[in-house]
C-alpha positions as CSV (number, residue, x, y, z in Angstrom):
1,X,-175.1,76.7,-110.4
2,X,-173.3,77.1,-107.3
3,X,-170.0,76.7,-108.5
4,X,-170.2,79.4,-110.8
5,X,-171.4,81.9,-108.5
6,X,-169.3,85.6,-108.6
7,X,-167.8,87.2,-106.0
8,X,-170.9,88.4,-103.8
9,X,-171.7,90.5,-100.4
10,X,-175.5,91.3,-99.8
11,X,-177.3,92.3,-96.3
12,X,-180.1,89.3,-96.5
13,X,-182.2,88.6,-93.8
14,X,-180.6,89.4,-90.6
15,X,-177.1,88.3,-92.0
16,X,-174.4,89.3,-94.0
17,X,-173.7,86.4,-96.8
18,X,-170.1,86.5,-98.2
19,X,-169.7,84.0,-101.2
20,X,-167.7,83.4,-104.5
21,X,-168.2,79.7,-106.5
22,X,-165.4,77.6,-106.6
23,X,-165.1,77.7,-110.3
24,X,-165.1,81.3,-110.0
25,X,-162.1,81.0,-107.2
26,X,-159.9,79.2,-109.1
27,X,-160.4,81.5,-112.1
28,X,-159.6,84.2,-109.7
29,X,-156.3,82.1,-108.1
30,X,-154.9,81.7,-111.7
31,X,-155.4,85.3,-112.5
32,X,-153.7,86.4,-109.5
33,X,-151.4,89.3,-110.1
34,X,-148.4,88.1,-108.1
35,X,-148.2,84.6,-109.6
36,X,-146.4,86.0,-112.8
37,X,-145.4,82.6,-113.8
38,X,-149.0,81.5,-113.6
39,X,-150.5,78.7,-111.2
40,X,-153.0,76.1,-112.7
41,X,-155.6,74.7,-109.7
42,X,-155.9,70.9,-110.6
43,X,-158.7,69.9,-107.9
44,X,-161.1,72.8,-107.3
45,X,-162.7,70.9,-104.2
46,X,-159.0,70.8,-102.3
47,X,-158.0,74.3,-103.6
48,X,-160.8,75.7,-102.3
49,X,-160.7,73.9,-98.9
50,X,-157.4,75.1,-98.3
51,X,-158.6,78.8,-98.9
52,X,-161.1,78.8,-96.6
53,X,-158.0,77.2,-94.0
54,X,-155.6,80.2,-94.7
55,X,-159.2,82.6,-94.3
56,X,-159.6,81.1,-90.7
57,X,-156.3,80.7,-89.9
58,X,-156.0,82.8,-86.5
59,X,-152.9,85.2,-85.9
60,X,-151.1,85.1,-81.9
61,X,-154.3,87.7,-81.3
62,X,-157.4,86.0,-82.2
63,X,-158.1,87.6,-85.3
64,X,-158.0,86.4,-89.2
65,X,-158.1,87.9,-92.3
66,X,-162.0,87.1,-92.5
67,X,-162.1,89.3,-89.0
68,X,-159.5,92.1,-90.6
69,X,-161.2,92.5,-93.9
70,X,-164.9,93.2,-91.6
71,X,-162.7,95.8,-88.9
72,X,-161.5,97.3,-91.9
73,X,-165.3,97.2,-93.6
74,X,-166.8,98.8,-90.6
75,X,-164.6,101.3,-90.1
76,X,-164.6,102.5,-93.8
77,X,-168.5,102.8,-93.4
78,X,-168.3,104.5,-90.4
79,X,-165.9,107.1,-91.3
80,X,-167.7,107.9,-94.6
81,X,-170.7,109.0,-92.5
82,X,-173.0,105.7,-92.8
83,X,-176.7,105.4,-92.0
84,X,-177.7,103.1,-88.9
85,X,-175.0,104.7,-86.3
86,X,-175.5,107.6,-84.1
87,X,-171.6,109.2,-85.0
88,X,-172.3,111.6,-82.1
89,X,-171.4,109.7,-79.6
C-alpha cells in the first residue's frame, strides 16, 4: 500500500522519484527530534498536504527546500568524484 511506503529516492526511467507514504510521514513527524513534548498528527490527509505546502513554499529568491536539498545533492555527488560528469572542465 501506498500509504505505507518508506522514505524512497531511485533513478527510474528518465526521472528521479522522491516518495515517503503518508502513514510513514506522520510516524516520521511524531518522532521528530525537536518536538520533545511530542506532536500526535490527527488527519494524515491534511498533515501531509501541509508538508508538501512548506516543501514548495518559495523563499524571496525562487528557491525551496525541495530545490536546496537537490543543489545540495548535486554538489555532494559532484565533489565526491561522480560518474556521468566530465570534472575537467
Amino acid at each position: 500500500m501506498k500509504d505505507e511506503m518508506p522514505l524512497r529516492c531511485e533513478a527510474i526511467d528518465g526521472a528521479i522519484e522522491m516518495g515517503i507514504g503518508v502513514n510513514v510521514l506522520a510516524f516520521a513527524a511524531e518522532q521528530h527530534p525537536e518536538f520533545e513534548e511530542g506532536i500526535k498528527i490527527i488527519n494524515i490527509s491534511d498533515f501531509a498536504k501541509e508538508v508538501v505546502l512548506a516543501i514548495n513554499d518559495e523563499s524571496e529568491d525562487g528557491s525551496n527546500l525541495l530545490t536546496r536539498m537537490l543543489d545540495e545533492a548535486i554538489k555532494k555527488a559532484v565533489e565526491g568524484g561522480c560518474d556521468g560528469v566530465d570534472h575537467g572542465v
